[in-house]
C-alpha positions as a Markdown table, in Angstrom:
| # | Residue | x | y | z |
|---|---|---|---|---|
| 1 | Unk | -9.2 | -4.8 | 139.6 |
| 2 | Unk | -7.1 | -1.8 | 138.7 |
| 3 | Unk | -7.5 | -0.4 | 135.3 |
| 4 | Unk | -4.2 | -2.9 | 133.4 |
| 5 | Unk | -3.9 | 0.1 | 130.4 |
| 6 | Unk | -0.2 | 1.7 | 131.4 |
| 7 | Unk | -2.1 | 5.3 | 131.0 |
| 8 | Unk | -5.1 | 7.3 | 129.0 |
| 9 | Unk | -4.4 | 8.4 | 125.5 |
| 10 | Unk | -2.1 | 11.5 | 125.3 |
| 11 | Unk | -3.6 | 14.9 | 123.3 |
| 12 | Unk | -1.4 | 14.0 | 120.7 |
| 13 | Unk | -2.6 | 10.1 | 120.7 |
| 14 | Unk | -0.9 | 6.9 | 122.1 |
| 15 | Unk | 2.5 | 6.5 | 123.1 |
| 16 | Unk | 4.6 | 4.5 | 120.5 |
| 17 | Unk | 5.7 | 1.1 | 121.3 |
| 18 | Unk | 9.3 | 0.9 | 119.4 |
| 19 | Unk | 9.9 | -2.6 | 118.2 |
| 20 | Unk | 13.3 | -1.3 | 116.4 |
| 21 | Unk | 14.7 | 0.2 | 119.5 |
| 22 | Unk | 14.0 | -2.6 | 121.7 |
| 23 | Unk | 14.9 | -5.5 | 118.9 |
| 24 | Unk | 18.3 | -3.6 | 118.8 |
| 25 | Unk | 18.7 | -4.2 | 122.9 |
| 26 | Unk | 17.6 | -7.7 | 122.2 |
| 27 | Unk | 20.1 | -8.4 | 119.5 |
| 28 | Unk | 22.7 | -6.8 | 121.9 |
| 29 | Unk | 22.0 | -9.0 | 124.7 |
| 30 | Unk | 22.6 | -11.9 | 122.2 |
| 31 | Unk | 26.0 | -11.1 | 121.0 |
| 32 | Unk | 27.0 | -10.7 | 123.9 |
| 33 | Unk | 25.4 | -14.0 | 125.1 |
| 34 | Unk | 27.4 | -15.3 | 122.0 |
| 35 | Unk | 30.7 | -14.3 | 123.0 |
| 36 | Unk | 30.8 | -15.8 | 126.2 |
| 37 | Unk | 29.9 | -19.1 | 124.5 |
| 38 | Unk | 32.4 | -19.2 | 122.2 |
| 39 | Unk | 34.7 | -18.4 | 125.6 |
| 40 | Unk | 33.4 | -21.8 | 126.3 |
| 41 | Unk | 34.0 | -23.5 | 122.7 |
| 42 | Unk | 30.7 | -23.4 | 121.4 |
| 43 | Unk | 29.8 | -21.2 | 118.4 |
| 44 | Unk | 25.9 | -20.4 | 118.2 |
| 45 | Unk | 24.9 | -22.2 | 114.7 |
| 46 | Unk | 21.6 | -21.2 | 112.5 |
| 47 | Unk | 20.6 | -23.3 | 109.4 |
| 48 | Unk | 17.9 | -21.0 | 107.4 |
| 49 | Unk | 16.2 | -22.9 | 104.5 |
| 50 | Unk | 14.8 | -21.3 | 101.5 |
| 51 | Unk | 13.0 | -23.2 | 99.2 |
| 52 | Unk | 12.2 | -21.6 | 95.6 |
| 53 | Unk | 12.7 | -17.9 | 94.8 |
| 54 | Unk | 9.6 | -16.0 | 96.5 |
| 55 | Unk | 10.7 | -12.4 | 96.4 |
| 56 | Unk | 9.2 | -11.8 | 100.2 |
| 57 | Unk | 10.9 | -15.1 | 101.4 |
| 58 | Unk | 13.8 | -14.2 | 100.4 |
| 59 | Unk | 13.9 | -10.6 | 102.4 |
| 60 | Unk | 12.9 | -12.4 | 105.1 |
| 61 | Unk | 16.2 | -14.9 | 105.2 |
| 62 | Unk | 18.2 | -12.2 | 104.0 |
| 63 | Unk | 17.2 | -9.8 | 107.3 |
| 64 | Unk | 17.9 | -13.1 | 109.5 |
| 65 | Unk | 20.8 | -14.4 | 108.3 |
| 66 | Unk | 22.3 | -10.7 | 108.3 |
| 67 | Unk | 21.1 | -10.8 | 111.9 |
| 68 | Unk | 22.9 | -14.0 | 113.2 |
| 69 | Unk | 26.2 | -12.8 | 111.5 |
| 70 | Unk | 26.2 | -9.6 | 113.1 |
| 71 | Unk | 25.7 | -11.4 | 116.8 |
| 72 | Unk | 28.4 | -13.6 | 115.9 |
| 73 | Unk | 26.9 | -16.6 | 115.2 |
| 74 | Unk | 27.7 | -19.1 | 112.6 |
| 75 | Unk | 25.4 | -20.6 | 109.7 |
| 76 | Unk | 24.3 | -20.8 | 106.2 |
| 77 | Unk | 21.0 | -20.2 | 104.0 |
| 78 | Unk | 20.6 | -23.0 | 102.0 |
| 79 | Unk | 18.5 | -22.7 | 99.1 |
| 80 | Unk | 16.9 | -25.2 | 97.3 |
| 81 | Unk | 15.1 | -25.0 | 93.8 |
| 82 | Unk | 11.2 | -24.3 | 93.3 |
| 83 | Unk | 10.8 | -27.8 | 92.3 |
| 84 | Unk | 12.7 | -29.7 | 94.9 |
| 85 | Unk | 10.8 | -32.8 | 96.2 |
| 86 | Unk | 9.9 | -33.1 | 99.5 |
| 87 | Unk | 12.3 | -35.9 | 100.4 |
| 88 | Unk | 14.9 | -33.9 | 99.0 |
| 89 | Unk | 14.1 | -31.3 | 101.8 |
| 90 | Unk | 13.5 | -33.9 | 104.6 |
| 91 | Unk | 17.0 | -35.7 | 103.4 |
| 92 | Unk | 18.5 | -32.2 | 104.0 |
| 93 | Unk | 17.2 | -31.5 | 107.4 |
| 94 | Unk | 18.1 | -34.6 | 108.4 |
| 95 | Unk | 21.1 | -33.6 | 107.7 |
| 96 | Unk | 21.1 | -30.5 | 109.7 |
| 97 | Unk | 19.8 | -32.1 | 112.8 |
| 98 | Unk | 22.8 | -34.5 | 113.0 |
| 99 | Unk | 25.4 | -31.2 | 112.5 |
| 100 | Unk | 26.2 | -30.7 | 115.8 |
| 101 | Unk | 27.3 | -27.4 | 114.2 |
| 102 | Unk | 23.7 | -26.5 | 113.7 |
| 103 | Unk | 21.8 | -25.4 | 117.2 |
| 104 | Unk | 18.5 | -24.0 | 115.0 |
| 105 | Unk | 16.7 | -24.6 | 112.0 |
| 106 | Unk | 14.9 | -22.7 | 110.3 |
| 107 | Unk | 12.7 | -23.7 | 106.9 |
| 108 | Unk | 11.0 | -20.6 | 106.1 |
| 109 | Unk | 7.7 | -20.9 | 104.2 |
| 110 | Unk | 5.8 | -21.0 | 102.3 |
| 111 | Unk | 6.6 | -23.7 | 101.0 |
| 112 | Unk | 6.0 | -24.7 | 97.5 |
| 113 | Unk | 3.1 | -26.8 | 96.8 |
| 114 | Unk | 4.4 | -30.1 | 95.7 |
| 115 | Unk | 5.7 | -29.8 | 99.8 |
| 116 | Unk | 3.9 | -30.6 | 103.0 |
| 117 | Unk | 4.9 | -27.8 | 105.7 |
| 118 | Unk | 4.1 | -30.0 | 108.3 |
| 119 | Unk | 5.4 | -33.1 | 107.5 |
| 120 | Unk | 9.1 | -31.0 | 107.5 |
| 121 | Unk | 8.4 | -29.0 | 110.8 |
| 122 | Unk | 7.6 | -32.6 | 112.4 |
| 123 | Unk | 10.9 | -33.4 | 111.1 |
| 124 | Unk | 13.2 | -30.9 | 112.7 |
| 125 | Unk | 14.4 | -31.8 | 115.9 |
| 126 | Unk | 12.6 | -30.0 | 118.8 |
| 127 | Unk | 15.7 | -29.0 | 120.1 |
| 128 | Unk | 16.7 | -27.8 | 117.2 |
| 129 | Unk | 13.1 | -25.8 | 116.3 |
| 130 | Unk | 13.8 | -22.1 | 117.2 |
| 131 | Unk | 11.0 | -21.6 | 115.1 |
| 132 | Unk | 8.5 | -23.5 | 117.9 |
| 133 | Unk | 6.5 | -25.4 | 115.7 |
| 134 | Unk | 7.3 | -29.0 | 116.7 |
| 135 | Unk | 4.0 | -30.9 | 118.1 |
| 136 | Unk | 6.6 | -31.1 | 120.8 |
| 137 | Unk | 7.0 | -27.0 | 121.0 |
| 138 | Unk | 3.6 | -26.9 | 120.9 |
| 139 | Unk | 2.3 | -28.8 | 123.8 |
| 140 | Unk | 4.7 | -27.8 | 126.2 |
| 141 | Unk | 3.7 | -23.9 | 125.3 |
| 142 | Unk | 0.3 | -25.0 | 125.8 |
| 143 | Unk | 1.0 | -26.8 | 129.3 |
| 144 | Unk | 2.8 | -24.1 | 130.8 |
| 145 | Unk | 6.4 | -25.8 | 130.6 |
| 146 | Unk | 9.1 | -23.3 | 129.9 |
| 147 | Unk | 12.2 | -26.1 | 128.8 |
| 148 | Unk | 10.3 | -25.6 | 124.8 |
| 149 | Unk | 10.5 | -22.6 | 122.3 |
| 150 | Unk | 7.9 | -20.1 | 121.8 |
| 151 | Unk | 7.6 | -19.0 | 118.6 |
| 152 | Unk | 9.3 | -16.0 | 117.5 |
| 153 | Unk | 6.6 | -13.4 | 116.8 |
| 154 | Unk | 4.3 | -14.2 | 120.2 |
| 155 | Unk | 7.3 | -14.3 | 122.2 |
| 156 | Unk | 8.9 | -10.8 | 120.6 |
| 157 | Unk | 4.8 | -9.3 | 121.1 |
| 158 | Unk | 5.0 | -10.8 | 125.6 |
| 159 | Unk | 8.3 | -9.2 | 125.2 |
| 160 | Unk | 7.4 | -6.0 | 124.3 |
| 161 | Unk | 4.4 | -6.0 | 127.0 |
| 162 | Unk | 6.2 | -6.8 | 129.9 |
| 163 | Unk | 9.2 | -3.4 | 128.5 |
| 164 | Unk | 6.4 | -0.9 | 128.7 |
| 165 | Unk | 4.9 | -2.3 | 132.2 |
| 166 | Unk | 1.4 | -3.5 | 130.3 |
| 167 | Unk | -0.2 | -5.1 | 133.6 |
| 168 | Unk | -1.4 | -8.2 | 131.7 |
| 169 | Unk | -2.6 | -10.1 | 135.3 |
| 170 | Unk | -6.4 | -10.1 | 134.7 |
| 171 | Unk | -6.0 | -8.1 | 131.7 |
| 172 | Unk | -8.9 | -8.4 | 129.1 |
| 173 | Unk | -6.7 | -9.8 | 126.1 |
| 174 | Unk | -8.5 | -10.1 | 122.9 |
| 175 | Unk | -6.1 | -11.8 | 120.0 |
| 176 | Unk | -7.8 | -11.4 | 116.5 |
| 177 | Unk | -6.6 | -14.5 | 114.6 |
| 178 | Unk | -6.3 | -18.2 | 114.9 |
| 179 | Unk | -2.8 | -18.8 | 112.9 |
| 180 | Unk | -0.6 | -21.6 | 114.3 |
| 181 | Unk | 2.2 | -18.7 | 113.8 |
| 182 | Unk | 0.7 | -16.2 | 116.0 |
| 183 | Unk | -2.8 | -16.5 | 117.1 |
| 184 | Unk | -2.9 | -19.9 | 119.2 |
| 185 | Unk | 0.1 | -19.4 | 120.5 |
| 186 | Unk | 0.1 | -15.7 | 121.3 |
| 187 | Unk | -3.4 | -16.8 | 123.1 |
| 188 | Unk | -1.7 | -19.8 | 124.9 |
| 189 | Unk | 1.3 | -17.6 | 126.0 |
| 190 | Unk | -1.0 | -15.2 | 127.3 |
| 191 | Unk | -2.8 | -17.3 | 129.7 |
| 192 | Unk | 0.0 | -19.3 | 130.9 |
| 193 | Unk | 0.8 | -17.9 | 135.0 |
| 194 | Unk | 4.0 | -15.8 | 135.1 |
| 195 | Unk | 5.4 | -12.2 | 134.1 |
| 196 | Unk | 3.8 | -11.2 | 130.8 |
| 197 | Unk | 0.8 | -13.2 | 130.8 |
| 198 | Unk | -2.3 | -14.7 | 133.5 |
| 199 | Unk | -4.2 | -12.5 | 131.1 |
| 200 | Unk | -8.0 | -13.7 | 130.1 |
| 201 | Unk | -8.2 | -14.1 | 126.4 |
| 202 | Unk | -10.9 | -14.5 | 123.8 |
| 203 | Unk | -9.6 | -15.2 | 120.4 |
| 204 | Unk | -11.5 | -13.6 | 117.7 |
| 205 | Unk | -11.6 | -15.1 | 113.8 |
| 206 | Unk | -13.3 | -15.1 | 110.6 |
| 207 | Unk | -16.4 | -16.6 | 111.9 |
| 208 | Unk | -16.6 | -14.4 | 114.7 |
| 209 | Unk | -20.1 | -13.0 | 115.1 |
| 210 | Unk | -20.0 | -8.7 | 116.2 |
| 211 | Unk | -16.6 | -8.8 | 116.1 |
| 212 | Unk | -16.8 | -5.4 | 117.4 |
| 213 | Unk | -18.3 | -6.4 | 120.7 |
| 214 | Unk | -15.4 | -8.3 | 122.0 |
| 215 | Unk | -12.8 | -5.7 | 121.0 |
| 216 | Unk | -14.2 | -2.6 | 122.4 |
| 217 | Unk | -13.4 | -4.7 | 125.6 |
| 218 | Unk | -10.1 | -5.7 | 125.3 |
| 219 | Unk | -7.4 | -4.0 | 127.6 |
| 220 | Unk | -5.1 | -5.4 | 125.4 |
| 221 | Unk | -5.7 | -6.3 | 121.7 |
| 222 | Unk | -3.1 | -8.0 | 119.4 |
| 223 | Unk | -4.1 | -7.9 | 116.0 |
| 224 | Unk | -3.2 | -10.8 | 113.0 |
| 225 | Unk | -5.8 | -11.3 | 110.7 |
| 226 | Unk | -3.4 | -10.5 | 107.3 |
| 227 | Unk | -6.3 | -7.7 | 106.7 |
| 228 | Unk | -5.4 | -3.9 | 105.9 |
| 229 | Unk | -6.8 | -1.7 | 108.0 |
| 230 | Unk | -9.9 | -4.1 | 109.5 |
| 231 | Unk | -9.4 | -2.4 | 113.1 |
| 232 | Unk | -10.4 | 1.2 | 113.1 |
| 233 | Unk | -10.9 | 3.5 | 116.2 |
| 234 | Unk | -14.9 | 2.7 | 117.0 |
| 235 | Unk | -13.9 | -0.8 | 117.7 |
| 236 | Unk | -11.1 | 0.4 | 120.0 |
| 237 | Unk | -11.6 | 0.7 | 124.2 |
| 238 | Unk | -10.1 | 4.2 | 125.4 |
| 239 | Unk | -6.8 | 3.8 | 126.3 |
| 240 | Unk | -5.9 | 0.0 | 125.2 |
| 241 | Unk | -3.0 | -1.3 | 124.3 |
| 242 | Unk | -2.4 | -2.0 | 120.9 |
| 243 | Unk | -0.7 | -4.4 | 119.1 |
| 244 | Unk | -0.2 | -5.1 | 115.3 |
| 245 | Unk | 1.0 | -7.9 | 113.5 |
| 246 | Unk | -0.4 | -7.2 | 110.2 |
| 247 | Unk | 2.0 | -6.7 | 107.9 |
| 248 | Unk | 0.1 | -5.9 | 104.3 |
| 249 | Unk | 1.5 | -4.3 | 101.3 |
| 250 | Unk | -1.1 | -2.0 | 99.9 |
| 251 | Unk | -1.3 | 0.4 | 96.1 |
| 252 | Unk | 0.4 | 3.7 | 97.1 |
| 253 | Unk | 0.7 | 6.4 | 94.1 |
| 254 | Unk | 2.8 | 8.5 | 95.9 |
| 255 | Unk | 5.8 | 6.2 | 96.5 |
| 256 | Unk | 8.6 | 5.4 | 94.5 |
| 257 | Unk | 7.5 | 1.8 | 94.4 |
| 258 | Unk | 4.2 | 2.2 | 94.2 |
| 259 | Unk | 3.2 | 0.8 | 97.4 |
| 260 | Unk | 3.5 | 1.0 | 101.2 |
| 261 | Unk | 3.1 | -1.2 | 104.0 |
| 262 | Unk | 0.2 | -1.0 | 106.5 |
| 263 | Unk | -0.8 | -3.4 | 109.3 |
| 264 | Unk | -3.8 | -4.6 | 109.9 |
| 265 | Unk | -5.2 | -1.8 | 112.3 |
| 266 | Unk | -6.2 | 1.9 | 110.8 |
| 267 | Unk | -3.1 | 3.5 | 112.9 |
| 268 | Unk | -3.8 | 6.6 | 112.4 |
| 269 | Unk | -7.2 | 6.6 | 113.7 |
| 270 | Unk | -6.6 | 3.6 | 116.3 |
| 271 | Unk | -3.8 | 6.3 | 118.2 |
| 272 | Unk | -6.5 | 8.6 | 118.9 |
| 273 | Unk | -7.7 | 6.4 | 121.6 |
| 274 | Unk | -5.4 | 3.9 | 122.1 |
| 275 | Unk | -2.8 | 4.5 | 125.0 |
| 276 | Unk | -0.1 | 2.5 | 123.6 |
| 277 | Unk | 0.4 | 1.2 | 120.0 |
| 278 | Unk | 3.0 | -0.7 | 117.6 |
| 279 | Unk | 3.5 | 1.0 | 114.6 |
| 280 | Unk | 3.8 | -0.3 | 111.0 |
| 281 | Unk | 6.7 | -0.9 | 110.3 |
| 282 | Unk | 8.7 | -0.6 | 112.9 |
| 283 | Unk | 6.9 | -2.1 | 115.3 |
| 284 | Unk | 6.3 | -6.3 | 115.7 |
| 285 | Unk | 8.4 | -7.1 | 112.7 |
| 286 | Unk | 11.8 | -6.3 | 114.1 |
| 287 | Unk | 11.1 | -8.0 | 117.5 |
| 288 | Unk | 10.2 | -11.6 | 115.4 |
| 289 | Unk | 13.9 | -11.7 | 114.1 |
| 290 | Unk | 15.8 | -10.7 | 117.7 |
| 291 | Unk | 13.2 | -13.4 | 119.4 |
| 292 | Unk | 14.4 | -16.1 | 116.7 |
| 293 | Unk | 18.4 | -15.2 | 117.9 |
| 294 | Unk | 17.4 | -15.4 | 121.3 |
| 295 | Unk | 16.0 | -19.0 | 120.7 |
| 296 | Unk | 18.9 | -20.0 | 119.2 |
| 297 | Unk | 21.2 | -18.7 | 121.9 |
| 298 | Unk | 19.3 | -20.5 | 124.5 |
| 299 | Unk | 19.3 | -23.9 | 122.2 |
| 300 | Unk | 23.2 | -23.8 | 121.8 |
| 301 | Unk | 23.5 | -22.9 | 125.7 |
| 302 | Unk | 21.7 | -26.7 | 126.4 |
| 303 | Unk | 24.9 | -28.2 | 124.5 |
| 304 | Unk | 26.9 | -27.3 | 127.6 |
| 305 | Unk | 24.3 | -28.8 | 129.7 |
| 306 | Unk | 23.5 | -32.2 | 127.8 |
């Protein structure tokens, strides 16, 4: 089997893999997918639900709900107080999945604690889950049919291999992380057959023993452990393809804020050997949000169908 890296490390270190740049091609693809919808009567419609006032949350739906406006699709954030109850959340989507208005919802969490995430994700309407969190999203990702939703962040990472020709058939994928948001389903996108994926993956976690010992020989390794830094350059195979999810807000004297964001691999080291690598930020973050508009496209694009 031929070597699936895209090429060895450069002098100056691995090529950068830009999320922003390609996120923006995304998101251009979608408005225009918007517009000839509405052509046809039908308006692509987002619901984002924010429960309480978390200060990251709230970025979050403010970044998505600027996103969906800009690709010409309709929709609200509806916020609802820290101490709503739980059937006050449900009673609202419930609501939302009868709007035939609404093609996606979106509850963004965490949730507070009085409220059961899953209980309200097995709510939402599969149809209606561009998130792809539904039981029903779920098993059809992990079956190999392609009539579900993925969800956002695996879908944006496949996305970005299959733009930089990353030969993934055969591949030795190593995904550090066992999250129902990215590490299950990034390793059961991965081995499903198609463009993108027939890759064979180990998924690496907490209890992991020589954690060391499976990366070193991954072709590919996507990173999501929600640890600073954890990947450095000895644990990296010359001229792999790296990919970070982390997103980790870390003490930084010399900003304004005081802080900085780093991901969850040691970049600066990790581009030394690495032959292509996301950067932080810049890198997965962006591609999470264009994936989401995508899904919703693609859910409002079934109306015409049904």
């Amino acid at each position: 089997m031929s070597d699936p890296s895209p090429s060895a490390p450069t002098r100056e270190g691995a090529r950068l893999i830009d999320g922003t740049a390609l996120a923006k091609r995304i998101r251009a693809e979608v408005a225009a997918d918007v517009a000839a919808l509405r052509l046809r009567g039908v308006t692509p419609g987002l619901a984002v639900v924010l429960v309480g006032d978390d200060p990251a949350s709230g970025v979050y739906v403010g970044a998505k709900e600027r996103a969906s406006r800009e690709a010409g699709m309709a929709g609200d954030t509806i916020r609802l107080p820290a101490n709503a109850s739980q059937s006050e959340l449900l009673a609202l989507v419930e609501r939302l999945n009868r709007d035939e208005r609404v093609h996606g919802i979106l509850v963004q969490m965490p949730l507070p604690a009085q409220i059961d995430p899953d209980t309200v994700i097995r709510h939402i309407r599969p149809d209606k889950d561009v998130d792809g969190f539904h039981p029903v999203n779920v098993g059809k990702l992990l079956i190999g049919h392609t009539d579900g939703f993925v969800p956002c962040t695996p879908a944006g990472v496949q996305r970005m291999l299959v733009e930089h020709g990353v030969a993934t058939r055969g591949a030795e994928c190593v995904v550090i992380g066992r999250s129902t948001i990215v590490g299950k389903p990034m390793a059961a996108l991965l081995m499903q057959a198609g463009a993108g994926a027939d890759a064979t993956v180990t998924i690496c976690h907490s209890r992991t023993r020589d954690l060391a010992s499976h990366t070193r020989r991954a072709d590919i390794l996507i990173v999501a452990a929600g640890r600073p830094r954890m990947v450095t350059a000895d644990m990296v195979k010359p001229g792999a393809v790296v990919i970070d999810v982390g997103m980790n807000r870390i003490a930084d004297a010399t900003t304004a804020s005081g802080t900085r964001l780093v991901g969850d691999v040691d970049f600066e080291g990790v581009r030394l050997v690495a032959s292509l690598i996301t950067p932080v930020p810049g890198g997965v973050g962006p591609m999470t949000i264009a994936m989401l508009l995508h899904n919703t496209v693609r859910a409002a694009r079934r109306t015409l169908d049904a």
